[in-house]
C-alpha positions as CSV (number, residue, x, y, z in Angstrom):
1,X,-30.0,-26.7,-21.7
2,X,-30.2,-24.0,-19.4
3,X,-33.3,-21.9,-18.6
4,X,-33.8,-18.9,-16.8
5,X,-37.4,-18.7,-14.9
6,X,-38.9,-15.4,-13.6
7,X,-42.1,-13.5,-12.6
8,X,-43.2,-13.1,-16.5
9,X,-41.7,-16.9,-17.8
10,X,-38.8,-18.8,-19.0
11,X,-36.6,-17.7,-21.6
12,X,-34.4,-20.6,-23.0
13,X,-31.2,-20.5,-23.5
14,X,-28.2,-22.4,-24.8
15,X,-25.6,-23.8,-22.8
16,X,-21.9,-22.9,-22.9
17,X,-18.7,-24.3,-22.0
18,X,-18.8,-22.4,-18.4
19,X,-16.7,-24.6,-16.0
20,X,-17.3,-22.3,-12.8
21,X,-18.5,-24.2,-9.6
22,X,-22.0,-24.0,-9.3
23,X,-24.3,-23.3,-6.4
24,X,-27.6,-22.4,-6.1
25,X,-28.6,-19.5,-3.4
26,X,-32.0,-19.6,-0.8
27,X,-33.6,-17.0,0.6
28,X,-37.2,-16.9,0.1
29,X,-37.1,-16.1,3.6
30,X,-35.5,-13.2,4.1
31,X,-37.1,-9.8,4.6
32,X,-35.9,-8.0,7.7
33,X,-34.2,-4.6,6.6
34,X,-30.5,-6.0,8.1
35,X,-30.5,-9.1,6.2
36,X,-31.8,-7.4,3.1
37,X,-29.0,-4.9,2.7
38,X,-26.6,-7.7,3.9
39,X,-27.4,-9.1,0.8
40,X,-27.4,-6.1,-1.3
41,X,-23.8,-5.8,-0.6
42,X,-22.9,-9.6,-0.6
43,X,-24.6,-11.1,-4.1
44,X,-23.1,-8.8,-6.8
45,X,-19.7,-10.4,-5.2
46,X,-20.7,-13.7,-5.3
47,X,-22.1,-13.1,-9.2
48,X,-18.6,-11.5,-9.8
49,X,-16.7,-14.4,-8.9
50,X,-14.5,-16.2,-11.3
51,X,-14.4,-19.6,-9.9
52,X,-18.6,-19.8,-9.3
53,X,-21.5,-19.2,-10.6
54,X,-24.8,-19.1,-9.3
55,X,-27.1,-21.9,-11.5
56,X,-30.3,-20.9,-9.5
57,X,-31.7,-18.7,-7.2
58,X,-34.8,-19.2,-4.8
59,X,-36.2,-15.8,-3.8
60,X,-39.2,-14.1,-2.4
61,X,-41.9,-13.4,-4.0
62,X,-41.9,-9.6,-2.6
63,X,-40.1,-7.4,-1.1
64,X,-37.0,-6.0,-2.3
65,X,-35.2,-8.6,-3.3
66,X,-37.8,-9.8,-5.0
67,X,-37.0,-8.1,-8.1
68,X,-33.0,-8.0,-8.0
69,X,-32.1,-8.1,-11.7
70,X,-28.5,-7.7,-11.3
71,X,-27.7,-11.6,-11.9
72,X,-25.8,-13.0,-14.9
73,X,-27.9,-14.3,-18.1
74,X,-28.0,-17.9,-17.3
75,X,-29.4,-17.8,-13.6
76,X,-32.5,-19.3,-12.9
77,X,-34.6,-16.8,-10.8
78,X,-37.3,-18.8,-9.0
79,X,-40.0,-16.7,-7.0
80,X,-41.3,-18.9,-4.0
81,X,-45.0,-18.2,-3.4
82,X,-46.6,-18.2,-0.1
83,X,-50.1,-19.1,0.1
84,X,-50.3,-19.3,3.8
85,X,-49.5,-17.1,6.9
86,X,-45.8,-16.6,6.7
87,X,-44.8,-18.6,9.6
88,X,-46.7,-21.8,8.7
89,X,-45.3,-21.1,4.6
90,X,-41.8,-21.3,6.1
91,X,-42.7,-24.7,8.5
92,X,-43.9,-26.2,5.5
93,X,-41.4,-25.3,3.0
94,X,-38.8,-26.8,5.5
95,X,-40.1,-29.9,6.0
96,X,-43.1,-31.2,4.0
97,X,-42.2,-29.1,0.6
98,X,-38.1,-29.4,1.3
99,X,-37.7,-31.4,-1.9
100,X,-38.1,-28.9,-3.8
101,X,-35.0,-27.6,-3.4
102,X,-33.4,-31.2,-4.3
103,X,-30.7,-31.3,-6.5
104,X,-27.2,-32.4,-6.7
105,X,-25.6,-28.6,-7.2
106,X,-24.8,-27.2,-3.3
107,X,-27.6,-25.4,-1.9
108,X,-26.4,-21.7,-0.1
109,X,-29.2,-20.7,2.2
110,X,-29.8,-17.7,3.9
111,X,-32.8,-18.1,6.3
112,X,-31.1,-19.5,9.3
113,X,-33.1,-23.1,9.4
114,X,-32.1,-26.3,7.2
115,X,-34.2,-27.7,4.7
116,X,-35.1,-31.1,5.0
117,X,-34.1,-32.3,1.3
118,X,-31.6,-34.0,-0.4
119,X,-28.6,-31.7,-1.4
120,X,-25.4,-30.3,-0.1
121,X,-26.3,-27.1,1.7
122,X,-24.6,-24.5,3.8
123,X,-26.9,-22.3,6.6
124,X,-26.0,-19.0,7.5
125,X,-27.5,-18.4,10.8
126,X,-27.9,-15.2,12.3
127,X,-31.2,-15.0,14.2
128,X,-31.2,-14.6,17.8
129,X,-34.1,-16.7,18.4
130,X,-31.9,-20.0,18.0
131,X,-29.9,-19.3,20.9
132,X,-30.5,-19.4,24.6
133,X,-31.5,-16.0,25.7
134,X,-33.8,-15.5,23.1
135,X,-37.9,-15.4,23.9
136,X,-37.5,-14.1,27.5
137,X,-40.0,-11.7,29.1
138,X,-42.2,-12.3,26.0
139,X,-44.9,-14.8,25.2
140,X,-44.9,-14.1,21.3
141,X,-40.9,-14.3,21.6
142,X,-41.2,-17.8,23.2
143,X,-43.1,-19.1,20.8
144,X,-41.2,-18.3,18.2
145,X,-38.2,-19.4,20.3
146,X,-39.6,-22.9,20.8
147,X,-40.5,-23.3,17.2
148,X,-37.5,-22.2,15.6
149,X,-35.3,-24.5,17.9
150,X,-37.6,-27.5,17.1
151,X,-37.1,-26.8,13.4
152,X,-33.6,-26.0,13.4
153,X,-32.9,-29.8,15.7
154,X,-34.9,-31.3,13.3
155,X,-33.2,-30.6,10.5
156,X,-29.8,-30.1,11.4
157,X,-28.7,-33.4,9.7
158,X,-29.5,-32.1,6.7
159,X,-27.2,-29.2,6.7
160,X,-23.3,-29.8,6.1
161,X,-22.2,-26.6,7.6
162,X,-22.8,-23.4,9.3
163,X,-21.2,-19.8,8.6
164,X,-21.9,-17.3,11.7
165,X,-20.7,-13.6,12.1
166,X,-18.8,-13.9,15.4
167,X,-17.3,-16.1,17.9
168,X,-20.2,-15.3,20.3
169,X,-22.8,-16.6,18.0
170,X,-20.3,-19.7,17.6
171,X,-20.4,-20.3,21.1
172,X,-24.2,-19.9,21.7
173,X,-24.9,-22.3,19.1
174,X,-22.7,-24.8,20.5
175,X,-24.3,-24.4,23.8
176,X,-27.5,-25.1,22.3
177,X,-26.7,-27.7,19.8
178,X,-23.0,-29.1,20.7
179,X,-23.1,-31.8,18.0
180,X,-22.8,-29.0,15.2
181,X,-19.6,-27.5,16.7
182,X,-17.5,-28.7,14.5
183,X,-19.1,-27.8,11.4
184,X,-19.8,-24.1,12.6
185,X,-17.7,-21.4,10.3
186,X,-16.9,-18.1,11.6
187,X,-17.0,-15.8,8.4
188,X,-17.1,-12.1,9.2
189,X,-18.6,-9.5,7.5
190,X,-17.4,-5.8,6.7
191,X,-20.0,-2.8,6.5
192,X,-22.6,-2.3,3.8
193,X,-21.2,-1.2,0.0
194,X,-22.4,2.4,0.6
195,X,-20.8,2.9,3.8
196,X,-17.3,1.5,2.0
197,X,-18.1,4.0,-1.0
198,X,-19.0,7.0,1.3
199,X,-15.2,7.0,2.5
200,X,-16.1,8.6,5.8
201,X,-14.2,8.6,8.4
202,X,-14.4,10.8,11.6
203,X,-11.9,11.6,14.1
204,X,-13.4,14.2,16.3
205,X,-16.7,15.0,17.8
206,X,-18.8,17.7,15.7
207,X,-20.6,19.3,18.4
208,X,-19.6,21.4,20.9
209,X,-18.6,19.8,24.2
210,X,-21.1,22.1,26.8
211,X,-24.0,21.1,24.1
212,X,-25.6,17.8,24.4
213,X,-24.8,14.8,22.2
214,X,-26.4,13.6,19.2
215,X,-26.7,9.6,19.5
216,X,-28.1,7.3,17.1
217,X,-29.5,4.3,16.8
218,X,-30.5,2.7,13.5
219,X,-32.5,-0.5,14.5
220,X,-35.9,-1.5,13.7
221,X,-38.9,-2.3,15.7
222,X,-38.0,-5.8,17.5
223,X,-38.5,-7.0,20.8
224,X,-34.3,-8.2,20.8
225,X,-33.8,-4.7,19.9
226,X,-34.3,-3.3,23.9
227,X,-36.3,-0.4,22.9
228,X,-38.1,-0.7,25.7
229,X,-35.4,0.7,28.1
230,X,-35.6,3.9,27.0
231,X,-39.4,3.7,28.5
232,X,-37.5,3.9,31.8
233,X,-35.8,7.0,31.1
234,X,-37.1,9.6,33.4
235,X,-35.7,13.4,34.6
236,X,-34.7,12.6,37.6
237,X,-31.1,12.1,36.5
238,X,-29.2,14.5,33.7
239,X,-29.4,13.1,30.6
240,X,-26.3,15.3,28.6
241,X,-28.2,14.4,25.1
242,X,-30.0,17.0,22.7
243,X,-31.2,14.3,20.1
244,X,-31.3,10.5,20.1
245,X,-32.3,9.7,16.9
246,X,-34.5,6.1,16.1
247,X,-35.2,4.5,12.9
248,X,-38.6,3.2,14.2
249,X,-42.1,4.8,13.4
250,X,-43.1,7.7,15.7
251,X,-46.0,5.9,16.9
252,X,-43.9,3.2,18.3
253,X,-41.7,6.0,20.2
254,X,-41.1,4.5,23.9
255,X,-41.0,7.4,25.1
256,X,-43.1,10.3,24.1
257,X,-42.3,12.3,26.9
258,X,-38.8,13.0,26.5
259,X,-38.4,15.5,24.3
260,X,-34.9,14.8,22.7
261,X,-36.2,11.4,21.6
262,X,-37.0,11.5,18.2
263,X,-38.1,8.8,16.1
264,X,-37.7,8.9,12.0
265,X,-38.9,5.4,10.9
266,X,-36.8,3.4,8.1
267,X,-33.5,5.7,6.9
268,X,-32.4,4.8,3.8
269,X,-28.0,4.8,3.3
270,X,-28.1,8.1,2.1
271,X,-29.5,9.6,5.6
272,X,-28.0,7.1,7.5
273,X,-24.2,8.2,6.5
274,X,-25.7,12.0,7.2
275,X,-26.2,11.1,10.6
276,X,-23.1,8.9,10.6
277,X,-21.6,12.0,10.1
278,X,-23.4,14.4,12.3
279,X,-23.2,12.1,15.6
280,X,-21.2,11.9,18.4
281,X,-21.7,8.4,19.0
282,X,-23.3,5.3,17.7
283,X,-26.3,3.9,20.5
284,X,-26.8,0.2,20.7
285,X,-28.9,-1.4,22.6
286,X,-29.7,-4.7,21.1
287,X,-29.4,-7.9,23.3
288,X,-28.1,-10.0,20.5
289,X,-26.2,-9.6,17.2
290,X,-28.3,-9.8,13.8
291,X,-27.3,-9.4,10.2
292,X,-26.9,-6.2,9.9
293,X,-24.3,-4.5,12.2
294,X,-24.2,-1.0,13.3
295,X,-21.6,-1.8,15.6
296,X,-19.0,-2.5,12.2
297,X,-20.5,0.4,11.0
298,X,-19.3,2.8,13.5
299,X,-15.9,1.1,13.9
300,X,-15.3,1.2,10.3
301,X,-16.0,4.8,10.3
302,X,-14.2,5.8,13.7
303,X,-17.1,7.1,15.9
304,X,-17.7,6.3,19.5
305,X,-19.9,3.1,21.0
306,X,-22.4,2.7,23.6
307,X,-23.4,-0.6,23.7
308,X,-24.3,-3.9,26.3
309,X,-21.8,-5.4,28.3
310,X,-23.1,-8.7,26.6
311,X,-20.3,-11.0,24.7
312,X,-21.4,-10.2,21.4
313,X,-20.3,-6.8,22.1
314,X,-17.4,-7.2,24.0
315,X,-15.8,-9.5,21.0
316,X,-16.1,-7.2,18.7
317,X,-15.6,-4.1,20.2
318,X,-13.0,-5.0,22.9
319,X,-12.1,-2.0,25.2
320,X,-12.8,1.2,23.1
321,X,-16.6,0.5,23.5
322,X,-18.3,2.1,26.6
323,X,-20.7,-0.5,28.2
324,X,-23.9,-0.5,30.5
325,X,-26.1,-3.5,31.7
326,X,-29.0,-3.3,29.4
327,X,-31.4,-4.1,31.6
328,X,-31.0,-0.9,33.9
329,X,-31.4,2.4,32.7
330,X,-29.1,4.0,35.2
331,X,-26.2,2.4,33.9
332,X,-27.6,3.5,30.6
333,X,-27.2,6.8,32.2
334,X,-24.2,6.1,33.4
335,X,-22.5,5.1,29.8
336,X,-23.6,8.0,28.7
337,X,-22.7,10.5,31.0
338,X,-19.0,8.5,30.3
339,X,-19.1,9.4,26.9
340,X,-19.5,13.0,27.6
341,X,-17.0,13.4,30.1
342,X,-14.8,12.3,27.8
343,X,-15.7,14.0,25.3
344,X,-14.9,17.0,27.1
345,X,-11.4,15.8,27.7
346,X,-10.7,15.7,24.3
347,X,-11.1,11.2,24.0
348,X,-11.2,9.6,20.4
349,X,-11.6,5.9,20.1
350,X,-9.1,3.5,18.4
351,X,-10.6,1.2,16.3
352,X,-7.8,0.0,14.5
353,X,-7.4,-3.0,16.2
354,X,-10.6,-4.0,16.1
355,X,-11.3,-3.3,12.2
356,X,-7.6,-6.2,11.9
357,X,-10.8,-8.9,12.2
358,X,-13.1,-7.1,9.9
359,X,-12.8,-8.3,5.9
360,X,-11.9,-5.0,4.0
361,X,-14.6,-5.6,1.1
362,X,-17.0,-8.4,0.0
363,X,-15.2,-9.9,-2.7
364,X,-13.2,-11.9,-0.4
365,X,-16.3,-12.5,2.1
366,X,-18.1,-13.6,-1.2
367,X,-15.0,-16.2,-1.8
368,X,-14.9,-17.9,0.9
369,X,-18.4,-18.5,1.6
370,X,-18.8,-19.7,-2.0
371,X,-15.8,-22.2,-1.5
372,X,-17.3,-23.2,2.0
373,X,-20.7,-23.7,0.0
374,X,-19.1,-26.0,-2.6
375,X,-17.6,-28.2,-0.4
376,X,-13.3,-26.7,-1.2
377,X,-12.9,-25.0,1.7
378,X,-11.2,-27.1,5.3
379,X,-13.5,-27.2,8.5
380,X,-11.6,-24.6,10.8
């Protein structure tokens, strides 16, 4: 018998003939805004595929996915509760409380550590703080740094394989843990369902070229996110921007005393594609890649990148991108004042080699992590 389990009981039900591969999905853990909407997009494709079918899923007790209702009748829907400070909940349900998540159907999780348990399972790992740059210049970073390492070590014999983004998170993680390299799966990821619907696609700069630009940069409030070098911004250079727009609270603002800075806190799709649409170029400043990926975004829809000359950027955005050190605000500067030269010459970017790597929907991303998940797919 098969029993579906969620916030207000069980419901029984009877059990068919249904001779999909099963795997059950994890993520109680996952709550940042980039993983969220990752997952928006990815689990109605997994739920629509024809060879699987999700027996169970483990989800939070809050947030947004806490109440996704869009799985098929026969899924059990298990709320995890946390009794405890979020960061001791999670230490505990990896190790002490892992067997709960025992069984002999594959166990998909999406929380970036392995659970110490007995079942087949398959990480997706996305976090910056397992990789080697992570926790600098902060205390509160390092610590997290030096606990999520221990934890991911310690149970990395638990997990049968890994899917990552990119080939830069491939290679960090081998630098850090070499033994997993060959159980490391590169499976990219296109741009969110609404972006895909919204059909946009722009080929020329909207504002006039003796204006300033309109940047944007939809990230939230994290310490790997490099807010902080806009604090260095100051008027002794020419800044040719009218608006930078940031999807952080206004209180958080790095720099209040720049005018054209503007902060909007949390956009949801529908503004975000407005000012997809309104931009002349995408901002990133991020010193890592995370679920989530404005960077896809903007090549997927045509419009020009500022970003870090780190190797998570240069992989994926080759040389259409325009780069600065992101650690110095005058190259910042620099980038920018770049952009704007060329927009005045009449430059476009070419993404169309780039978007040859990127999947052109979720229903095959969906696929292949599934068949990775079940144990049918070949190490790379």
């Amino acid at each position: 018998m098969v029993y579906l389990r969620t916030g207000q009981g069980r419901k029984h039900m009877q059990k068919n003939s249904d001779q999909r591969k099963a795997i059950r999905l994890h993520f109680t853990n996952v709550a940042g805004l980039g993983a969220v909407r990752l997952l928006q997009s990815l689990l109605p494709s997994m739920i629509n595929q024809r060879n699987y079918r999700i027996e169970a899923a483990y989800i939070p007790i809050r947030g947004e996915l806490s109440n996704y209702v869009q799985f098929e009748q026969g899924t059990m829907l298990i709320p995890y509760k946390r009794y405890l400070p979020n960061s001791i909940s999670r230490l505990l349900e990896c190790t002490l409380f892992g067997s709960k998540f025992n069984g002999k159907t594959p166990l998909l999780i999406f929380g970036d550590i392995p659970i110490r348990g007995k079942s087949k399972q398959t990480v997706f790992v996305q976090t910056p703080l397992l990789t080697g740059e992570a926790g600098k210049d902060r205390k509160l970073g390092a610590i997290k740094y030096l606990i999520a390492r221990w934890l991911f070590r310690r149970n990395i014999r638990y997990a049968s394989d890994f899917i990552v983004q990119t080939e830069a998170m491939k290679s960090a993680l081998i630098d850090s843990y070499p033994e997993i390299k060959n159980r490391i799966h590169i499976i990219p990821q296109p741009p969110p369902n609404w972006l895909i619907r919204s059909e946009i696609k722009r080929t020329k700069f909207i504002n006039p070229s003796d204006s300033g630009m309109q940047l944007f940069y939809p990230a939230a409030f994290y310490p790997h996110k490099n807010h902080r070098i806009l604090k260095k911004i100051n008027r002794s250079l020419s800044w040719p921007v009218s608006e930078l727009i940031l999807t952080i609270p206004n209180n958080l603002n790095p720099n209040p005393s720049i005018p054209w800075i503007h902060c909007l806190d949390r956009l949801e799709p529908d503004a975000i594609l407005n000012y997809y649409r309104t931009s002349d170029a995408l901002l990133f400043l991020s010193l890592s890649e995370s679920l989530g990926f404005p960077l896809v975004e903007a090549m997927w829809i045509g419009l020009p990148i500022i970003c870090p000359d780190l190797p998570y950027a240069r992989i994926l955005c080759g040389e259409e991108a325009i780069y600065f050190d992101p650690q110095n605000v005058d190259s910042l500067n620099a980038a920018i004042v770049d952009l704007n030269q060329r927009r005045q010459s009449g430059w476009w970017p070419d993404w169309s080699k780039n978007l040859e790597k990127i999947p052109h929907g979720w229903p095959e991303v969906a696929d292949e992590i599934l068949e990775l998940a079940a144990g049918e797919k070949m190490l790379d």
